[in-house]
C-alpha positions in Angstrom: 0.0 0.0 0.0 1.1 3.7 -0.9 2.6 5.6 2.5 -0.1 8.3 1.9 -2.4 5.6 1.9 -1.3 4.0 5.1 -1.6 7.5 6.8 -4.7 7.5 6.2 -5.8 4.2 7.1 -4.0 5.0 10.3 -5.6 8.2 11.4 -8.7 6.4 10.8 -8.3 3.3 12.5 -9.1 5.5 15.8 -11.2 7.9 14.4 -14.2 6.1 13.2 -16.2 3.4 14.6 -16.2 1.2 12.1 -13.4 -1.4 10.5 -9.5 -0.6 10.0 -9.5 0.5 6.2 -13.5 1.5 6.0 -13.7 5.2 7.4 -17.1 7.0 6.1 -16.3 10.4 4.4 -17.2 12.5 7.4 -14.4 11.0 9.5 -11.2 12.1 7.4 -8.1 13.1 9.0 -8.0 13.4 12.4 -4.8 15.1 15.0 -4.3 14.7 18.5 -3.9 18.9 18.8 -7.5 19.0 17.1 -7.3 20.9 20.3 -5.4 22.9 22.7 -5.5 24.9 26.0 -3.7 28.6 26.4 -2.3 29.0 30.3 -4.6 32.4 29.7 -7.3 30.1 30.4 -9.2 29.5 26.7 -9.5 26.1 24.3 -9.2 26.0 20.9 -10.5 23.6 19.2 -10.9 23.1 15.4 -14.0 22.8 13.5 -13.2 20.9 9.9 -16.7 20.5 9.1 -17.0 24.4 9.0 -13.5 25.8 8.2 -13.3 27.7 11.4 -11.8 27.2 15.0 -13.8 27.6 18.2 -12.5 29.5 21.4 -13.6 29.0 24.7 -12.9 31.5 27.2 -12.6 31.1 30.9 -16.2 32.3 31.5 -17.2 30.2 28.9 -18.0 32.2 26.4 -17.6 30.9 22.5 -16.0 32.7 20.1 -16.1 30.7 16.2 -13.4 32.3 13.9 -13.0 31.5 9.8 -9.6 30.0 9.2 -8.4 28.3 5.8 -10.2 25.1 4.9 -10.7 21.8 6.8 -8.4 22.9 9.8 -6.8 20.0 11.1 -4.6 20.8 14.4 -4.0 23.7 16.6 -1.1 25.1 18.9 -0.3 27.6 21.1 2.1 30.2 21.7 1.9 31.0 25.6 4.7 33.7 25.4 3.7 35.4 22.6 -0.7 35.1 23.0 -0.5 33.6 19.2 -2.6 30.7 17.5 -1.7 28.3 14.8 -4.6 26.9 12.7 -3.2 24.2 10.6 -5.8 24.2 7.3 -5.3 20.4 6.1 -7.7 21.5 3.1 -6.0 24.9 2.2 -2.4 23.7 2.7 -1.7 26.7 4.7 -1.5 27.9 8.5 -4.0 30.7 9.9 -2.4 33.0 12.6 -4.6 34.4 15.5 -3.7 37.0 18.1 -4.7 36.7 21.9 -7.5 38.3 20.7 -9.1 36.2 18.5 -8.5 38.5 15.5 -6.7 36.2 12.5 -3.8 38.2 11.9 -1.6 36.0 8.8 -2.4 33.2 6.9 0.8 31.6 5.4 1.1 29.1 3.4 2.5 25.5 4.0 4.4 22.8 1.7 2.0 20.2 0.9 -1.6 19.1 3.0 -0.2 20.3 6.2 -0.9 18.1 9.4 1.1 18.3 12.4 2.1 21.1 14.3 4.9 22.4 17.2 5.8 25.3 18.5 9.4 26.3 20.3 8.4 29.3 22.1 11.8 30.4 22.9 13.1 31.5 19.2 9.2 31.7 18.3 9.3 29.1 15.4 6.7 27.3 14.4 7.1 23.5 12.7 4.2 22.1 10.2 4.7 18.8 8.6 3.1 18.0 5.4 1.3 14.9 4.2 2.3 14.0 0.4 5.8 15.9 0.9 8.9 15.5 2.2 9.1 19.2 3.5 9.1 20.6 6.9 7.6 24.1 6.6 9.4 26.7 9.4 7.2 29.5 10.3 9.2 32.8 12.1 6.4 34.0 14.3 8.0 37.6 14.2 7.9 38.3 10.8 5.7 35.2 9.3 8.3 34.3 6.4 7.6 30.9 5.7 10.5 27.9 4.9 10.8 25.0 3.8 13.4 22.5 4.7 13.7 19.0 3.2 12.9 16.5 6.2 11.0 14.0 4.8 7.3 13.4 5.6 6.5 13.0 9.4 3.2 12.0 10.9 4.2 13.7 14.2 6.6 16.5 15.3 7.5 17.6 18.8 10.1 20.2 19.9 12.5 20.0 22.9 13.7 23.3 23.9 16.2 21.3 26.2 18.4 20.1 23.9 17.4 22.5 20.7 16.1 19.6 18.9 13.3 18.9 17.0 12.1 15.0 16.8 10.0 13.8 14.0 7.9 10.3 14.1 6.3 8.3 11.5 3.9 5.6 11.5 5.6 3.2 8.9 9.4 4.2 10.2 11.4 2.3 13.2 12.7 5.8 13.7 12.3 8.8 14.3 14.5 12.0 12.5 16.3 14.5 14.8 17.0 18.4 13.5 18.8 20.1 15.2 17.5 23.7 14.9 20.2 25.8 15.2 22.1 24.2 12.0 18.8 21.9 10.2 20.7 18.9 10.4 19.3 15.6 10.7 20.0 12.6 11.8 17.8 9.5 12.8 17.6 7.3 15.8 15.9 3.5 16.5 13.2 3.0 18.1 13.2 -0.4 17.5 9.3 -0.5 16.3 7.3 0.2 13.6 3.9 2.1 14.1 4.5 4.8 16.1 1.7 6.6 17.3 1.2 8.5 20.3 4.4 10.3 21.4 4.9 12.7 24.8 8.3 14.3 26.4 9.3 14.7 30.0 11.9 14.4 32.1 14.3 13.7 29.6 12.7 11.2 28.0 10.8 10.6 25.0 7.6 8.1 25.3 6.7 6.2 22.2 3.5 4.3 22.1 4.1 1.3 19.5 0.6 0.5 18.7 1.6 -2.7 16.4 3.9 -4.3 19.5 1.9 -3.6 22.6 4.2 -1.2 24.2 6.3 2.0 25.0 9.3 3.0 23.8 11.0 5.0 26.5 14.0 6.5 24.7 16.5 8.7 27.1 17.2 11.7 25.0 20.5 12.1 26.2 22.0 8.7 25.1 18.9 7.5 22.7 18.5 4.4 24.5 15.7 2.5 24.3 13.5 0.7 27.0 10.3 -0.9 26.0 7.5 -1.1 28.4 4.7 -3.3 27.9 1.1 -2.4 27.8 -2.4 -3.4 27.0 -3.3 -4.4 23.2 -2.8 -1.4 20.3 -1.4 1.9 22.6 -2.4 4.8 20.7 -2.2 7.7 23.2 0.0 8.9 26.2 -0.2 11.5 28.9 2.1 12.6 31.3 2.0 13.0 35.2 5.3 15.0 35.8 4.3 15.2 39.3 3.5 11.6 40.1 6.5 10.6 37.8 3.8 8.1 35.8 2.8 7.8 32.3 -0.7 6.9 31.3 -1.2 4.9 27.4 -4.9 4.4 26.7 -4.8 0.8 24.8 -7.0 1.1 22.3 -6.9 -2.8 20.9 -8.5 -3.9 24.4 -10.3 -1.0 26.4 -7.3 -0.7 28.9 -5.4 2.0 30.4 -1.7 1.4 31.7 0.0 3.1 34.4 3.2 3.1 33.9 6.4 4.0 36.8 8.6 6.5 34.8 11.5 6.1 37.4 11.1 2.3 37.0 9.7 2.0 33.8 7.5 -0.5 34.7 3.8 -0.6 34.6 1.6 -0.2 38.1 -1.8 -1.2 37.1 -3.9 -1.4 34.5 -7.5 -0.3 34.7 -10.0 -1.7 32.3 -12.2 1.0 30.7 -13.8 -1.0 28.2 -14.6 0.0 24.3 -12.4 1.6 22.1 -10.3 4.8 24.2 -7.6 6.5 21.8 -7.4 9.7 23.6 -6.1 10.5 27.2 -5.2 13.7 29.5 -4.4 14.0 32.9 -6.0 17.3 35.1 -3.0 17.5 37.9 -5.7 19.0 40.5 -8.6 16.9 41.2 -5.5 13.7 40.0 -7.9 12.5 37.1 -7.1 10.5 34.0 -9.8 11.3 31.3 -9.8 8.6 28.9 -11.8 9.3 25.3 -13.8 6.6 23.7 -14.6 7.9 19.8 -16.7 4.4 19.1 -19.2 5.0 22.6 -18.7 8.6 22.6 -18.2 8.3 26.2 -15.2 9.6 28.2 -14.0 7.6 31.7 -12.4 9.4 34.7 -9.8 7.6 36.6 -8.1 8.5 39.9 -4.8 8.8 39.4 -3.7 7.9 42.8 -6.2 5.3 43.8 -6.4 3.8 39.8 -9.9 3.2 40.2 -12.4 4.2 38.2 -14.8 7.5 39.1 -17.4 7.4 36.7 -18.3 7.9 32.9 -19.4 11.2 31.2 -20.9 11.7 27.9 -18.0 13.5 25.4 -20.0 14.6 22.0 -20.2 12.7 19.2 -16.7 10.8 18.5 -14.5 12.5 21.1 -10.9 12.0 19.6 -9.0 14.3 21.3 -8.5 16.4 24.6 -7.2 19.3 26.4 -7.5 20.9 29.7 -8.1 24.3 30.9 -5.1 25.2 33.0 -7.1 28.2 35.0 -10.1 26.5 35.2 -9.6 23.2 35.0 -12.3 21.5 33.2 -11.6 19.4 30.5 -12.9 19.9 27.2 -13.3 16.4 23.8 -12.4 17.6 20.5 -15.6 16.0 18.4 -15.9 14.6 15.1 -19.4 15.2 15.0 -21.6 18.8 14.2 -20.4 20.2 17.5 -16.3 20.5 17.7 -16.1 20.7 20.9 -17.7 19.6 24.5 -16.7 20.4 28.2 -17.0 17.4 30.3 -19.0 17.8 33.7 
């Protein structure tokens, strides 16, 4: 099969609830940053359907704003109040201020799909399905490059080091630029099908969906540990705090809870269904775990791993993000409504 086939396929083997390969034509292309939280207190979260993005303040008051067409992902800029709209459709990246007024819209490589931000230098790194190019965004100026990188599925920056990793689904590893000098390098991580990916500590947490674990790689030496966990992990969140990492298993309704001093699963909790979305409110110590198929969302107790109860999250919750000032949690939807807050 094609790679821009097997993209595809991928993306909506968690988006849909129907089999791997037979996604209706309302389900597309789905991102985990479908939505995103500002530490000013407001959630954006794209609407594809209707080529916009919708803003929640922290009264909750909605704000819908026209981007380019079938917006795909959103990021933040905390330092600088800015928005990034990635526009799958338009091949192109709508700007927003902190005031909700759309400010640039630049364009991107190819049918841009995954998004990060290093707020330090104030760049901004799209990736581009169908194209090997990495398209660099200068948030002062908006001048738009693009560097040969080869096609990623998902991009993550670690202002740590100055590097910027880049994962794909049909790779066994994962590219490293460094972004001072663009150069690029790649690095095992000893599995194909990479899917959900998260940085802390030092470490960079792979979820191997095809081989029923995580691949912890220390970004200092890239070593690799593997850490097994429940059938088909396809999301990760982190607990800096409580030094654990939490991989919703889609394959057989499981969460793990995974040590990340001993890299060693805790427990695993049973959830049931289909969940390929997770987040972690530091708080009230609650896992939310998404279930697209039910349209449900479980709440865990991080410290007890028991479950609290079940909520309703829209139609086909995919994605998440929590409200840092308030600190209710809000599903990115597939369905007419993009978004809903979880009570």
């Amino acid at each position: 099969m094609p790679r821009a086939l097997l993209r595809h396929a991928a993306a909506v083997l968690f988006a849909a609830s129907v089999a791997y390969g037979q996604a209706p034509a309302s389900s597309g292309l789905i991102q985990v940053d479908g939505i995103a939280a500002s530490v000013s207190g407001k959630i954006y979260a794209v609407n594809t359907s209707h080529d916009s993005v919708s803003i929640v303040d922290a009264t909750g008051h909605v704000e819908s704003v026209a981007t380019g067409a079938r917006p795909i992902a959103v990021a933040v800029n905390n330092r600088t109040g800015r928005v990034y709209v990635v526009n799958s459709g338009g091949h192109s990246v709508t700007i927003l201020d902190a005031e909700n007024h759309v400010v640039a819209t630049v364009p991107t490589a190819g049918r841009s799909y995954a998004i990060a931000l290093d707020e330090a230098t104030n760049k901004v790194y799209v990736t581009n399905t169908f194209s090997d190019k990495l398209t660099v965004i200068d948030g002062d100026t908006h001048a738009v490059t693009n560097i040969k990188a080869g096609s990623a599925d998902g991009v993550i920056v670690d202002p740590d080091h100055q590097r910027l990793y880049m994962l794909g689904y049909e790779s066994d590893t994962f590219r490293v630029m460094n972004l001072a000098t663009s150069k690029l390098t790649n690095e095992p991580t000893h599995a194909h099908h990479q899917w959900g990916f998260v940085r802390g500590g030092g470490m960079l947490y792979v979820a191997h969906v095809q081989d029923a674990d995580i691949g912890a790689i220390d970004l200092a030496s890239y070593a690799v540990v593997n850490v097994p966990t429940g059938h088909m992990p396809c999301a990760l969140a982190l607990n800096v705090d409580g030094h654990q990492i939490y991989s919703a298993n889609y394959g057989d309704g499981t969460v793990t809870i995974v040590d990340t001093a001993t890299r060693k699963a805790v427990a695993t909790v049973a959830v049931g269904g289909k969940p390929q979305a997770i987040a972690y409110e530091p708080t009230t110590h609650t896992i939310y775990v998404a279930d697209a198929h039910s349209g449900m969302v479980t709440l865990i107790d991080a410290r007890t791993h028991r479950m609290r109860k079940r909520v309703p999250g829209g139609d086909r919750p995919y994605a998440l993000a929590v409200n840092p000032v308030t600190h209710q949690v809000y599903a990115a939807d597939m369905g007419g409504t993009p978004f809903t807050e979880l009570r």
